[in-house]
matplotlib code that plots the C-alpha trace (Angstrom):
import matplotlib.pyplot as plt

x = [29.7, 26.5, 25.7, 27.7, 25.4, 26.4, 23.6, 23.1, 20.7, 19.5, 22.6, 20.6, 24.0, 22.3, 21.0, 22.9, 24.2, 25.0, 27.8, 31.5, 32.6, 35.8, 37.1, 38.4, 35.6, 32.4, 30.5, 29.9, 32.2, 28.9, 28.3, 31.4, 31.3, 28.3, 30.3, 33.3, 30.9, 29.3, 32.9, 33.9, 30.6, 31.2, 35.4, 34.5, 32.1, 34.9, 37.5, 35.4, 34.1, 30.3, 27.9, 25.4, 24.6, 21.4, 20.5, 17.2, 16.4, 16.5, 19.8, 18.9, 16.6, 14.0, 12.1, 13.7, 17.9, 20.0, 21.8, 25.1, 24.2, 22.5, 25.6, 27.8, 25.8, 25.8, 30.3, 29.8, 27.1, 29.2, 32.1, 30.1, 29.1, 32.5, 33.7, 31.1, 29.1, 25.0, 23.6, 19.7, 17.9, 14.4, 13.4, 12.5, 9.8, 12.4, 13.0, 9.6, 7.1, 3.9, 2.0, 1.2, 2.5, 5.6, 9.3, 11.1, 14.9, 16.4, 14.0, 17.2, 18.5, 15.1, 14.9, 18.6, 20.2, 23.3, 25.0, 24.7, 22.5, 19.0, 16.2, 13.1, 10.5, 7.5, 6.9, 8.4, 10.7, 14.0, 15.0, 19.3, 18.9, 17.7, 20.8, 23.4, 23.3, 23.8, 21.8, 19.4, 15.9, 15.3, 11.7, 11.5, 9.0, 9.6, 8.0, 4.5, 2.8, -1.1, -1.3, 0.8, -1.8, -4.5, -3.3, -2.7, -5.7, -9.0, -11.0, -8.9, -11.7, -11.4, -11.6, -15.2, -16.0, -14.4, -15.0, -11.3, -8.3, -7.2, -3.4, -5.3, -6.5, -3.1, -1.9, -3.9, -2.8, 0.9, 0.7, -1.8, 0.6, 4.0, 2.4, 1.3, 4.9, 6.6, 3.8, 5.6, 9.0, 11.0, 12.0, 15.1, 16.6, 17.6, 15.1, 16.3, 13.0, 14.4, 11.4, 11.7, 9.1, 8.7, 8.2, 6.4, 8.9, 11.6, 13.0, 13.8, 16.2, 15.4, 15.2, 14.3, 11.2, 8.4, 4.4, 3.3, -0.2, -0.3, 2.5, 2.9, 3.4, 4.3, 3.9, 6.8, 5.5, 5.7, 9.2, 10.4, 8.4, 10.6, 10.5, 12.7, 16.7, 17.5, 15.6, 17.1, 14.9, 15.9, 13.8, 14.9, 17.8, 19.5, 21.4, 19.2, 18.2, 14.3, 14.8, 18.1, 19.5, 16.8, 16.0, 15.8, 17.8, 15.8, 18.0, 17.6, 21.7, 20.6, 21.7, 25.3, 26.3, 24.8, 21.8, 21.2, 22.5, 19.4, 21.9, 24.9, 25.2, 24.6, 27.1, 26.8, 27.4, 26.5, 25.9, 27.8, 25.6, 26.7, 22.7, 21.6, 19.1, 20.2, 20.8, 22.4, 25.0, 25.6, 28.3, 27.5, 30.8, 31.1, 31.8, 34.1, 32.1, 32.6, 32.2, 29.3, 28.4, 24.7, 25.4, 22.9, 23.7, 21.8, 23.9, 23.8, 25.8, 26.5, 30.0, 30.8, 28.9, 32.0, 33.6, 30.1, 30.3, 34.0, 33.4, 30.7, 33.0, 34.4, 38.5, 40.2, 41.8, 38.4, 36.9, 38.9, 36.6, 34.1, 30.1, 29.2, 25.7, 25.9, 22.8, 22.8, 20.1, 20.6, 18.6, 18.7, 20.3, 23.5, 24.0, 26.6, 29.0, 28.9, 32.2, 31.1, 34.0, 36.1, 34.0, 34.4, 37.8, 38.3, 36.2, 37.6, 39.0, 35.6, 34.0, 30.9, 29.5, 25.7, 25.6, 21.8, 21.1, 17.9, 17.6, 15.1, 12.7, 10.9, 7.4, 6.0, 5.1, 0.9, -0.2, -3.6, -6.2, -8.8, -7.4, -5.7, -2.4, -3.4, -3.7, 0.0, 2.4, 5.6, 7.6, 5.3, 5.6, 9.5, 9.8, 7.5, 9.9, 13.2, 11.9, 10.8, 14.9, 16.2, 17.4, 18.7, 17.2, 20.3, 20.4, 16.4, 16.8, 19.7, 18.0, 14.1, 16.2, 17.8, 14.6, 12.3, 14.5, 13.3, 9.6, 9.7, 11.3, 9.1, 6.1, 7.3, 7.7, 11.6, 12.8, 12.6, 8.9, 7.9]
y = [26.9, 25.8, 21.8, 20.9, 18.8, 17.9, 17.7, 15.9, 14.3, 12.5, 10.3, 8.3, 5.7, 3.3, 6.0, 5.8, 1.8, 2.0, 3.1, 2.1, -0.2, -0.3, -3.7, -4.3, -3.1, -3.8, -0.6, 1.5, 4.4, 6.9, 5.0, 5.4, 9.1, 8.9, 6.3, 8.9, 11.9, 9.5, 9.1, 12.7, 13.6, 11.0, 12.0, 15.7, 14.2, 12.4, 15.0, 18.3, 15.9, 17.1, 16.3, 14.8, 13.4, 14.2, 12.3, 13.8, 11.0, 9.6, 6.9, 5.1, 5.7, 3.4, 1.3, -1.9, -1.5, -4.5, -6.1, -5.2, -1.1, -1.5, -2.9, -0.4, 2.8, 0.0, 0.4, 4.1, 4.2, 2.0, 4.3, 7.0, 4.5, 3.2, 6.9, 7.2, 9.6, 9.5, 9.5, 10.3, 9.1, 9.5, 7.9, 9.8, 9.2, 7.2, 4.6, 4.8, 2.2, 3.2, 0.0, 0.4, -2.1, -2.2, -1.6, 1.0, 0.6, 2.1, -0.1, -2.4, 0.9, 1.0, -2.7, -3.6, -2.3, -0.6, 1.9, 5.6, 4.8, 5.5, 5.6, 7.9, 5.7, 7.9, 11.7, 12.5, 14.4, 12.9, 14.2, 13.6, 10.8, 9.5, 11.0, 10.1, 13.0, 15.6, 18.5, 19.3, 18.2, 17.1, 16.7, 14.9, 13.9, 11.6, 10.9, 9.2, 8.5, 8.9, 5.1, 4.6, 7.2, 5.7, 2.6, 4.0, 6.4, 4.6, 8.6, 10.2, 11.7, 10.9, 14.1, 13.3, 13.0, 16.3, 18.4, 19.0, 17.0, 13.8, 15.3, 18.5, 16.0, 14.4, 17.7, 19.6, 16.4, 16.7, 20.3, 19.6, 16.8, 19.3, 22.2, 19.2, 18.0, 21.9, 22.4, 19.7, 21.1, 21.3, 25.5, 25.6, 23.1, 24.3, 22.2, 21.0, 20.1, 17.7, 16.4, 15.4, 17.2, 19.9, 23.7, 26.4, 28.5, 26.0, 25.5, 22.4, 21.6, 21.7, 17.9, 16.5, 14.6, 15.4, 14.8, 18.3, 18.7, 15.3, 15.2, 17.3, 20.6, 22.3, 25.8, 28.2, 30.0, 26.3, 25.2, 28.4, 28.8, 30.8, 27.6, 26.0, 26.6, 25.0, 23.3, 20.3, 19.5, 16.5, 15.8, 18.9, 17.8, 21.9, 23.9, 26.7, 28.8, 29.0, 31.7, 33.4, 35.6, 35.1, 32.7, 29.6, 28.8, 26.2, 24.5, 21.9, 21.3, 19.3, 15.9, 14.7, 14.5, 15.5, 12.9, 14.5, 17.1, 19.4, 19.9, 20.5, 23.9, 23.1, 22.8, 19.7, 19.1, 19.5, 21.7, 22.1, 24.0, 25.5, 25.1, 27.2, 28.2, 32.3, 31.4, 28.9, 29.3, 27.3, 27.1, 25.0, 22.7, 21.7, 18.1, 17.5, 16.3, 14.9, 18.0, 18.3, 20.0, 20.9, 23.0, 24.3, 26.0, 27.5, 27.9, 31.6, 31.0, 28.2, 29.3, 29.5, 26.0, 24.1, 26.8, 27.4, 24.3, 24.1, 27.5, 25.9, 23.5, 23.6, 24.4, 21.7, 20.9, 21.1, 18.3, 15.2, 13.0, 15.0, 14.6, 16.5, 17.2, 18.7, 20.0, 21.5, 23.9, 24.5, 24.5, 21.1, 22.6, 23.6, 19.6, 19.7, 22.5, 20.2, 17.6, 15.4, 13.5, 16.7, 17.0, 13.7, 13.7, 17.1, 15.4, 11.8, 12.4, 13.3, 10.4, 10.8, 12.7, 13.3, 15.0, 15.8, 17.5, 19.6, 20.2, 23.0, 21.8, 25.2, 24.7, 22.6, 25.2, 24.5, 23.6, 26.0, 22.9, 24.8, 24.0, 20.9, 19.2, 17.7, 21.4, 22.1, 21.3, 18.6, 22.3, 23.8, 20.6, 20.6, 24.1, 24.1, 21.3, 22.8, 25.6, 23.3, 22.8, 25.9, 26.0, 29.2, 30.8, 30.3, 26.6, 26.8, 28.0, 25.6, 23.0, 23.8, 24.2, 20.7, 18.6, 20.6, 18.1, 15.1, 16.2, 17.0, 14.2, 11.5, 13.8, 12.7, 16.6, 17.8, 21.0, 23.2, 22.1, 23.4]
z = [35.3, 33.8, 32.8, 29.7, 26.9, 23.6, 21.8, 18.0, 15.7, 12.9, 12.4, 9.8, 9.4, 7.1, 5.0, 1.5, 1.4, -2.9, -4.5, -4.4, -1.3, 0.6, 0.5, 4.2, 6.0, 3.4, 3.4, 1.2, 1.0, 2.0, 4.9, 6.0, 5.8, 7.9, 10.4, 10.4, 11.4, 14.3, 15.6, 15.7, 17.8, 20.4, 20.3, 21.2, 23.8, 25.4, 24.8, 26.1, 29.1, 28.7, 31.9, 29.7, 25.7, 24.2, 20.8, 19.3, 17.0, 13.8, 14.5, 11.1, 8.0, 8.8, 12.1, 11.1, 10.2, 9.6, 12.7, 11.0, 11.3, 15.2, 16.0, 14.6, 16.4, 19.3, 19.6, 19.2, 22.0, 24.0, 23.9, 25.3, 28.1, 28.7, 29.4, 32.2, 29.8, 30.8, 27.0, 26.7, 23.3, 21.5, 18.8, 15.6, 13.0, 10.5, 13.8, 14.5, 13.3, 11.9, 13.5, 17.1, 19.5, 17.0, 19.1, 17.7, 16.5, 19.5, 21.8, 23.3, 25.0, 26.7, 27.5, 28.5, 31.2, 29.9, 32.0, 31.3, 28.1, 28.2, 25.7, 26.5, 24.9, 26.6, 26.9, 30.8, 32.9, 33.4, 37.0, 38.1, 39.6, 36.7, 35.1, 37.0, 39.1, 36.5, 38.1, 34.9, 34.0, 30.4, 29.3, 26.3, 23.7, 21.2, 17.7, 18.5, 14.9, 14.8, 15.1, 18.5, 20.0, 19.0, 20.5, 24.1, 24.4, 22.8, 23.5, 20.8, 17.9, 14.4, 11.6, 11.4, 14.7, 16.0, 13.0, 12.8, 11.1, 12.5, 12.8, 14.4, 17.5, 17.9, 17.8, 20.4, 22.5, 22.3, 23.0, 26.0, 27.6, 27.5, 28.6, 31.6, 32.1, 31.8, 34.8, 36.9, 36.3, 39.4, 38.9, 40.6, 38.2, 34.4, 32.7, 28.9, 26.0, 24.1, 21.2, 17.2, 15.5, 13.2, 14.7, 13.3, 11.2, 10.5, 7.6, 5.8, 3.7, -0.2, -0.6, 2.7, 2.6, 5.0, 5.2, 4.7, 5.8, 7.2, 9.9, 13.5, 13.8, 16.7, 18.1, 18.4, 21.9, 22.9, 22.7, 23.7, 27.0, 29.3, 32.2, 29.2, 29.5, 26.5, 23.5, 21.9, 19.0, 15.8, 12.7, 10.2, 8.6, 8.4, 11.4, 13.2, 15.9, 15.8, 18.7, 17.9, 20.4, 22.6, 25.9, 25.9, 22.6, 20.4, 18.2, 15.0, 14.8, 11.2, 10.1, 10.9, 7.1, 3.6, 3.1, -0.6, -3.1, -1.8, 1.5, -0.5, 1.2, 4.2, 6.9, 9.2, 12.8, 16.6, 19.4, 22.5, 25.0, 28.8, 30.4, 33.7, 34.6, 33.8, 30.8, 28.4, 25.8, 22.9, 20.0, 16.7, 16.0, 12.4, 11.1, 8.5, 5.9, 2.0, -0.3, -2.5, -5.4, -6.6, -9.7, -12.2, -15.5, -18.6, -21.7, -23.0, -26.0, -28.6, -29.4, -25.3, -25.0, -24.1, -22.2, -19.9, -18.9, -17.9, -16.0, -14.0, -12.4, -9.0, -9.0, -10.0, -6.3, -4.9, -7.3, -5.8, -3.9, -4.1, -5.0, -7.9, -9.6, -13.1, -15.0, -17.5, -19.5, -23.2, -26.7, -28.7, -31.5, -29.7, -28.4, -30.9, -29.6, -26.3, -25.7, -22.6, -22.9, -22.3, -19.4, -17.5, -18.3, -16.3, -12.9, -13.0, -9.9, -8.3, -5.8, -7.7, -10.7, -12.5, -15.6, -16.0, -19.9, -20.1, -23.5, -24.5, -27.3, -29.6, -29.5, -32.8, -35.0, -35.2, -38.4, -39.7, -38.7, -40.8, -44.4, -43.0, -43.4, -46.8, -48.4, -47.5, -50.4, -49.7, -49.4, -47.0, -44.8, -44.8, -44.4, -41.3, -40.0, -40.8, -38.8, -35.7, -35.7, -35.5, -39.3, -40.7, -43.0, -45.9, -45.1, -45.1, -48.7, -49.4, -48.4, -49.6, -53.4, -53.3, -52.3, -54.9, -57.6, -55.6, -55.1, -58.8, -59.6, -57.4, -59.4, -62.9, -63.8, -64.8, -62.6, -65.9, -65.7, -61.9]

ax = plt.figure().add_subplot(projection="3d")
ax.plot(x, y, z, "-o")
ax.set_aspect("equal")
plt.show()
């Protein structure tokens, strides 16, 4: 029996604070989503009595959270500590301060002394002593921002002292210092990566917002050297294997709950992995999660308009407290056919709902610059702009017949004149 771990990350509790609050407890109902999906992680860490609790970073959406969220991650963590449950943290880029010298928001965990809760605040092998005698290594490697580097090692080379990018240096030295710690490995123990960073190859979710170009990138071959029994990685908010039926697993197991309609797809949860050193198995446990809708739709015909729309909807039973993003594509001229009070009406029930209306404008019809706007005739001009809107050609004549009496008229010349 290999070394149970139950391995999550970015929790990000304090991520969405707007919307609707519940009355007793003061949160918004989002928050408490995210709060409800904590709970279930450290339940099944109780409940399936794992050896050992690996948090990957990313506890809260920026480096300096409100006392009222640290001390709501703080009961959960103490539940894990109360059950006698050794619980390893890094911090992640959002609890990461830029400034160096700055404390990060996990930084009590590595200055009090609370049992079985650790933070790794440097890159290091955690041996099981260290662990409460769990017999696995974990080497981790948190998020250490350009600035913090700089800070600690003075001989780093700027971009234009090195000839290469600034992130490049930083880089190469994150790289140099695991393959260093995987080196001092101990290899008859299963030894467990455990670092927030991005890996070449992974993909991120459709809205998650990331520094490309300007933030870490690691190498693949590095995070799944074959001294590594398991690879625990945070930072990408979507589930994946980076090395999928291969040793050592390397896993992103995503975000703990939907932080935008760009992961409406996406299934949330966390990984419970058996470690040896022969070989480690893993099985991803999903989280129930709020359901959310991300739905696009172009209009193919003005009669249908209404009924396109309606079609595009989620079953009725499935739109009850759910989040739902609308938008949809259609010509201008059809706005008409379209009852968006019919529409609200059929997702009242939802938690929350966008309607987003992209309406497709024709191109203005380019007027001949040569002979010049003031050679066109007051016909001319309204016929150009009855075309502009879609008109059809009976109402163009309709139309073009009725306003030649008022241009006559204004002109002082009777229509049996012109």
């Amino acid at each position: 029996m290999g070394v149970r771990v139950l391995h999550f990350s970015d929790a990000h509790i304090d991520m969405i604070q707007g919307g609707r609050r519940d009355p007793q407890s003061g949160f918004s109902y989002r928050t408490l989503d995210f709060l409800k999906a904590l709970d279930s992680i450290v339940d099944a860490a109780i409940s399936e009595k794992v050896d050992l609790v690996l948090f990957a970073g990313d506890a809260y959406r920026d480096a300096t959270p409100v006392p009222t969220y640290q001390r709501e991650w703080g009961k959960r963590m103490m539940r894990l500590s109360d059950a006698r449950i050794p619980t390893l943290m890094i911090a992640g880029n959002h609890d990461t301060s830029i400034a160096g010298g700055k404390a990060s928001a996990l930084q009590e965990y590595g200055t009090l002394r609370i049992p079985y809760l650790h933070l790794a605040r440097v890159p290091k092998i955690w041996t099981p002593e260290e662990l409460h005698g769990v017999p696995v290594q974990v080497l981790t490697f948190p998020w250490i921002s350009r600035s913090r580097m700089v800070a600690r090692d003075q001989t780093i080379q700027t971009g234009e002292e090195s000839g290469t990018s600034p992130i490049f240096s930083l880089e190469e030295q994150i790289i140099s210092k695991m393959d260093e710690l995987l080196s001092q490995a101990d290899p008859t123990l299963p030894l467990i990566l455990m670092a927030h960073y991005s890996v070449q190859g992974a993909v991120f979710s459709s809205d998650q917002v990331v520094m490309l170009g300007k933030e870490v990138t690691l190498p693949l071959s590095l995070v799944k050297d074959s001294r590594i029994a398991y690879t625990a990685l945070g930072h990408i908010h979507k589930f994946q294997d980076l090395n999928e039926g291969q040793k050592p697993p390397v896993i992103y197991p995503g975000s703990i709950e939907r932080v935008n309609y760009g992961e409406s797809e996406e299934t949330k949860g966390f990984i419970l992995a058996d470690i040896a050193r022969e070989g480690t198995s893993y099985r991803f446990v999903p989280l129930a999660t709020r359901p959310m809708y991300n739905i696009k739709v172009t209009i193919t015909s003005e009669e249908q308009f209404q009924n396109e729309v309606m079609a595009a909807l989620p079953p009725a039973e499935d739109i009850t407290d759910a989040m739902i993003s609308l938008q949809v594509s259609y010509p201008e001229a059809w706005e008409y056919a379209f009852d968006e009070r019919k529409l609200r009406s059929e997702v009242a029930g939802a938690f929350d709902f966008k309607l987003v209306k992209n309406r497709q404008m024709k191109s203005r019809i380019r007027l001949n610059l040569d002979s010049g706007i003031s050679s066109m005739t007051h016909q001319d001009l309204l016929e150009a702009y009855l075309l502009s809107k879609s008109t059809e050609e009976s109402e163009i004549a309709a139309l073009q017949a009725a306003a030649q009496t008022i241009f006559s008229e204004a002109e002082g010349i009777s229509p049996q004149e012109s």
